[in-house]
C-alpha positions in Angstrom: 205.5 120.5 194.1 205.4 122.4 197.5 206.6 125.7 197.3 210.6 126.0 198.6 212.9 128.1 200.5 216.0 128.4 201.4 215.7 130.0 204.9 219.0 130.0 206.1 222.7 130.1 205.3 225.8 130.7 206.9 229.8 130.3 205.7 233.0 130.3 207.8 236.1 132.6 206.1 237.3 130.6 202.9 241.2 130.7 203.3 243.4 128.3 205.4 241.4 126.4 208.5 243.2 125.7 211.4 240.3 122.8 212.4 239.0 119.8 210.3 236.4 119.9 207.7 233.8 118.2 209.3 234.0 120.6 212.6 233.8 123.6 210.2 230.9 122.0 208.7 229.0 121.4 212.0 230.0 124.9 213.3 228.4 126.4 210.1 225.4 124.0 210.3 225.2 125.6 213.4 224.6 128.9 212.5 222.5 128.8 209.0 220.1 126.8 211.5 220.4 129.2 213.8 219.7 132.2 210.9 216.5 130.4 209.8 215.4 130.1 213.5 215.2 126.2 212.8 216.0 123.7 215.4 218.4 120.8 214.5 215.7 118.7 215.4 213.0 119.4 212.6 216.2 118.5 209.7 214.8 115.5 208.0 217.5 115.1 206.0 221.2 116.0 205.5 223.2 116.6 202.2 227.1 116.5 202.8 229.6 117.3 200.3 232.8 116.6 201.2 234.7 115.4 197.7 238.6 115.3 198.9 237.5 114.2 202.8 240.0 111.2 202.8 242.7 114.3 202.3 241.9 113.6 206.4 241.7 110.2 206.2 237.5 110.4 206.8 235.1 109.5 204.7 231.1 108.7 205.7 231.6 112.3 207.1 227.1 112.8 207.3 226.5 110.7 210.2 229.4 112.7 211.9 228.1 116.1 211.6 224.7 115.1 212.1 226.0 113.7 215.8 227.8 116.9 216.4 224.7 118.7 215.7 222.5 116.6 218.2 220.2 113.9 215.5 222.6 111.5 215.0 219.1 109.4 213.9 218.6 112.1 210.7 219.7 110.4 207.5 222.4 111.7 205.5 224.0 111.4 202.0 227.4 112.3 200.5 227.0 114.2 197.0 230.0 114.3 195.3 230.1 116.3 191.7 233.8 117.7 191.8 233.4 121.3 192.1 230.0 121.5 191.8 229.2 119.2 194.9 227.4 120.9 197.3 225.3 123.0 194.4 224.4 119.3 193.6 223.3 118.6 197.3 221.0 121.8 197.4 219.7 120.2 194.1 219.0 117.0 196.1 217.4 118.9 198.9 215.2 120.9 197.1 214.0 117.9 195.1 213.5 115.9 199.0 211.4 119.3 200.0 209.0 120.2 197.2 208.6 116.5 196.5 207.4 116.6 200.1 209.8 114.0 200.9 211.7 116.3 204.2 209.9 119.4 205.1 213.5 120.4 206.1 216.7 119.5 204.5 220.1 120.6 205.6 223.1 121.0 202.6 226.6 121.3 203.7 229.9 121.7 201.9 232.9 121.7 203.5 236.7 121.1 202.1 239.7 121.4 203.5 243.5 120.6 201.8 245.8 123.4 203.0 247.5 121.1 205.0 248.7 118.9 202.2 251.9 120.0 199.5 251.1 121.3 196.6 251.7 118.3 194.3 249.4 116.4 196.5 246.2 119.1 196.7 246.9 119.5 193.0 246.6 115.1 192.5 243.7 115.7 194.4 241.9 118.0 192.1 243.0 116.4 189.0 240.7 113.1 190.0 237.9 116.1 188.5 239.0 115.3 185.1 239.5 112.1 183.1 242.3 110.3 184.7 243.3 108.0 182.0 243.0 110.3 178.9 243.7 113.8 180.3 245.5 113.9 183.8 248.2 111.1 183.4 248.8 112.6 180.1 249.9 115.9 181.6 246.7 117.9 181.4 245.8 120.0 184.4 243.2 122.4 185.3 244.9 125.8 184.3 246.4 123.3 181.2 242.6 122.5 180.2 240.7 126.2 180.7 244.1 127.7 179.0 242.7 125.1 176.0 239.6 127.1 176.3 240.4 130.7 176.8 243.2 130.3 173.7 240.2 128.8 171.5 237.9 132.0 172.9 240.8 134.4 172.4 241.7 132.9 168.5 237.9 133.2 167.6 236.9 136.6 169.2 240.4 137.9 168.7 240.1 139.8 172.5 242.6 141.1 174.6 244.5 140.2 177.2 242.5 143.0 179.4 239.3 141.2 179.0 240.6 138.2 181.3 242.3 140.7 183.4 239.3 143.1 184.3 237.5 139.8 185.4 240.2 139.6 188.2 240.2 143.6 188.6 236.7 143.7 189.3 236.1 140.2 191.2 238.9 141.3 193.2 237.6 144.0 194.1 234.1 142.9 194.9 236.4 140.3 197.5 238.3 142.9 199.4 234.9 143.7 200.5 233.9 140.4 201.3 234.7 139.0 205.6 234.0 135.3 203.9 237.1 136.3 201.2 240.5 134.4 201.1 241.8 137.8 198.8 240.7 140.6 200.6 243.2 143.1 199.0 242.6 144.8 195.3 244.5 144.6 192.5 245.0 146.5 189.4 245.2 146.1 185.7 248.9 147.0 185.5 249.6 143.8 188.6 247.2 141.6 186.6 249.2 142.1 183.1 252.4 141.6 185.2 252.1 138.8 186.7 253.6 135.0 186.0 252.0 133.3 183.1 250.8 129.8 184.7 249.3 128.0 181.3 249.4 130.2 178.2 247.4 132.8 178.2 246.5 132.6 181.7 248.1 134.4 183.9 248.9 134.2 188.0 246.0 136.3 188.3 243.6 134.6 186.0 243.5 131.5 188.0 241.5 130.7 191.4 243.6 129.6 194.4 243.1 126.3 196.7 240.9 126.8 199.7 239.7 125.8 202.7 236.3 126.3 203.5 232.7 125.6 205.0 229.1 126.8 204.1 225.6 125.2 204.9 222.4 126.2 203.7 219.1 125.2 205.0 216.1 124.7 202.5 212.2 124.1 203.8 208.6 123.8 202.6 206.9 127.2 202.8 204.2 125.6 205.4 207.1 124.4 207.8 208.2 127.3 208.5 205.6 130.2 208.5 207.6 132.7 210.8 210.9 133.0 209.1 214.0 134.5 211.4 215.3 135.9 207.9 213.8 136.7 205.1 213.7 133.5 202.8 215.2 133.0 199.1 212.2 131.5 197.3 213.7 128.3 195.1 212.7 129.5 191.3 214.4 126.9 189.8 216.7 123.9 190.6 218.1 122.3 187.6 221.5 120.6 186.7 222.8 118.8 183.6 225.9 116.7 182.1 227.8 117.0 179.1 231.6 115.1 177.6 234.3 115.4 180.0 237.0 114.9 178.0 237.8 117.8 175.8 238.9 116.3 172.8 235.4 114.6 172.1 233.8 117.6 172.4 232.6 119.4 169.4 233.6 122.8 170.0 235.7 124.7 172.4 233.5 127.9 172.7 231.5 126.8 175.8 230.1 124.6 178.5 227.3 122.6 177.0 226.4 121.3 180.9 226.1 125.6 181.3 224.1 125.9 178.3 221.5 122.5 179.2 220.7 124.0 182.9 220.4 127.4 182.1 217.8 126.6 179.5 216.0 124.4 182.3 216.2 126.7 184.7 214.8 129.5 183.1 212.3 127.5 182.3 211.1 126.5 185.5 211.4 129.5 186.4 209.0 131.6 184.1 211.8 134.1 183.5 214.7 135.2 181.5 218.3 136.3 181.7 217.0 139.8 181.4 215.3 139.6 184.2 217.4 138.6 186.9 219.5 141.3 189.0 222.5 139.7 189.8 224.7 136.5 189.3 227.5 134.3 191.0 229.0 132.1 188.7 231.6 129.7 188.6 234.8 131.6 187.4 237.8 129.2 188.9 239.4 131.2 186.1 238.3 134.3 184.4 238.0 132.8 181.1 235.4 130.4 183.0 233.3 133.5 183.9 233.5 135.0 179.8 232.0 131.0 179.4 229.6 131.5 181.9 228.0 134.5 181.3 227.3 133.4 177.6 225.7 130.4 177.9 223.6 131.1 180.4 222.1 133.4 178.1 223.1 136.9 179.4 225.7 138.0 176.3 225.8 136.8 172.7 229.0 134.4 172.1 232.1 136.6 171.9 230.7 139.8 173.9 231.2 139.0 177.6 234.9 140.3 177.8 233.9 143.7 175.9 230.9 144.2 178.4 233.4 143.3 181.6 236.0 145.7 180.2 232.7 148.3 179.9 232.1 147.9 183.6 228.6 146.2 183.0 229.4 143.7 185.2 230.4 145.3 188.0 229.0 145.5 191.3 227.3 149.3 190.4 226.9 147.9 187.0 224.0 146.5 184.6 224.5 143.1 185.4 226.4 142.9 188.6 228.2 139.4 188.5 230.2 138.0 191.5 229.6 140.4 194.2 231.3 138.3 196.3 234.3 138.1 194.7 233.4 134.7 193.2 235.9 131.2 193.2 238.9 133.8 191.8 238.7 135.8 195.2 236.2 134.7 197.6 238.0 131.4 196.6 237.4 128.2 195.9 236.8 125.5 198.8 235.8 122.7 196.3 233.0 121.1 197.9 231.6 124.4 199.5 232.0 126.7 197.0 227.9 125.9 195.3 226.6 126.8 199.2 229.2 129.4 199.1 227.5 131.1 196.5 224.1 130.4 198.1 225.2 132.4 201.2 226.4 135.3 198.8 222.7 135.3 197.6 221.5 135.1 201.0 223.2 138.2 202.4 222.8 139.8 199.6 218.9 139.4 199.9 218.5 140.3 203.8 221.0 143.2 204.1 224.2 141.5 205.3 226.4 141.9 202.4 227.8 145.5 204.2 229.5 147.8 201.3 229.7 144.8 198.7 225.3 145.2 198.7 223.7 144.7 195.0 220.9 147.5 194.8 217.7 146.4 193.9 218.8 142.9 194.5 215.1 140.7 194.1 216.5 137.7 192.0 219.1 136.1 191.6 221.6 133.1 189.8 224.0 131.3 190.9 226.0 128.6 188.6 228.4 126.1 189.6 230.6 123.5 187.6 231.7 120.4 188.2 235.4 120.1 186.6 235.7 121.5 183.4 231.9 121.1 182.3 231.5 117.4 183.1 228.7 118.8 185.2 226.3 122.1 186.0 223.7 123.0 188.1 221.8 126.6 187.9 219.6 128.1 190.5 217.3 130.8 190.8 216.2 132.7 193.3 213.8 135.3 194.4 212.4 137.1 197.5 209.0 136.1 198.3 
């Protein structure tokens, strides 16, 4: 396998977008290309999420952004993996690259749903889980991680702080974040007061709906031997699967999808979680970030809400962990929130991440879900 980078990435402001999906996914294209001093030309191949595109009535959306990026004759693929889509594309692309199958691949992720009621963006993130056993029965998203963070909470017996210093810090870490739908802190004492949504989560625990783009652009080493920017060596690329529905599953205390691609990744890699800097994981509630952090491999099962509530975790801290605010702040655009992260790591990596910068940032993870565990994929990176 040929040695892979990711040479450039770029992300519009996650939030509410006044044009379509697939011209913020162009206009990002765009500009990751244009960070990795690539020409449109030399893509081989394009990897589009775009998981709720009829929301604008469009599917087939690949051949459309490759025509508004000038090589309308590039082949292109939808990857769709609920919320773990465009993590899923980069997956594809890397596997296209080092294979030696594209010396350049492009991944894109774009969503965009704020222009639909609630009841109907909600429908359209409930396809995520099993319709026939879990949605039409009344389960919802903050319904099924409430099912998990009450299991964690009866086991480990922590408080309610634990979630909420997830949401203090990533918060926090947001309001210093341009790409940010939250850019605005909040405290311990707003956290604790706010609405409960699904028992114990609160208002404040949960991640909002977004709209959102972000492209990365991944290449062999040889094709590229003058980067514009410095480029995020691909470690490891790995993803797994694991029971959707959560009443087959055999316990409650983690993400076994997590657990499978962290344990391939680091692998691949030649490291372990010790050795990696800092992390964006998939926390489209906090209890999802308590999950993530132990089965990756980084705290024993139990610890992860006493090390957040320590300050670990924090952006000065041991084991910085969504510097960017992650789904809970940055947000959540489904479909571009694995390249979201990716562009987090990116910045982070070639000194554009301003006053939210990781010190002695040289590798890094990212994890993204798809749903509530019904998929994973893991990355690692590392500068040259």
């Amino acid at each position: 396998m040929r040695e892979t980078w990711v040479v450039g990435a770029a992300s519009n402001r996650f939030g509410k977008m006044t044009e379509s999906a697939r011209e913020a996914a162009a206009r990002v294209a765009l500009e990751a290309l244009d960070r990795a001093g690539v020409e449109p030309r030399q893509v081989g191949y394009t990897f589009v999420s775009n998981a709720f595109g009829l929301a604008e009535h469009q599917g087939h959306v690949g051949p459309l952004i490759n025509t508004a990026l000038g090589i309308p004759d590039v082949p292109s693929c939808t990857i769709e993996s609920a919320c773990s889509s465009s993590s899923a594309g980069l997956h594809e692309a890397f596997v296209h690259v080092a294979g030696g199958f594209a010396d350049v691949a492009l991944v894109v992720g774009a969503e965009k749903l704020s222009h639909l009621d609630t009841l109907t963006a909600t429908s359209y993130f409930a396809t995520g889980a099993d319709y026939a056993y879990e949605t039409r029965n009344g389960a919802t998203f903050p319904g099924l991680y409430a099912t998990l963070a009450n299991a964690y909470q009866h086991r480990f017996q922590i408080p309610a702080e634990a979630f909420g210093s997830v949401a203090v810090k990533n918060h926090a870490n947001a309001a210093l974040n341009p790409h940010a739908h939250f850019q605005k802190p909040i405290t311990l004492d707003t956290y604790l007061r706010s609405p409960v949504i699904a028992s114990p989560l609160r208002l404040y625990d949960c991640c909002p709906f977004s709209d959102g783009a972000a492209a990365v652009v991944v290449a062999a080493k040889e094709a590229v031997p003058s980067p514009s920017a410095e480029p995020l060596v691909i470690r490891a690329s790995a993803r797994a699967g694991s029971i959707v529905d959560m009443h087959d599953r055999p316990d409650l205390l983690g993400l076994p999808a997590t657990r499978a691609a962290a344990e391939k990744a680091f692998r691949q890699a030649k490291l372990a979680p010790s050795q990696i800097d800092f992390l964006e994981v998939h926390d489209c509630f906090t209890i999802a970030e308590l999950l993530a952090l132990e089965d990756l491999g980084f705290y024993p099962r139990g610890t992860a809400g006493r090390a957040t509530l320590e300050g670990e975790t924090a952006r000065d801290g041991r084991r910085p962990v969504n510097p960017s605010g992650g789904l809970k702040a940055k947000g959540h655009p489904v479909s571009a929130t694995g390249a979201g992260q990716v562009v987090e790591v990116f910045e982070q990596m070639n000194g554009l991440a301003g006053r939210r910068a990781v010190a002695r940032a040289e590798t890094a993870l990212t994890h993204n879900v798809g749903a509530t565990g019904g998929s994973c994929s893991v990355h690692i990176f590392s500068r040259r």
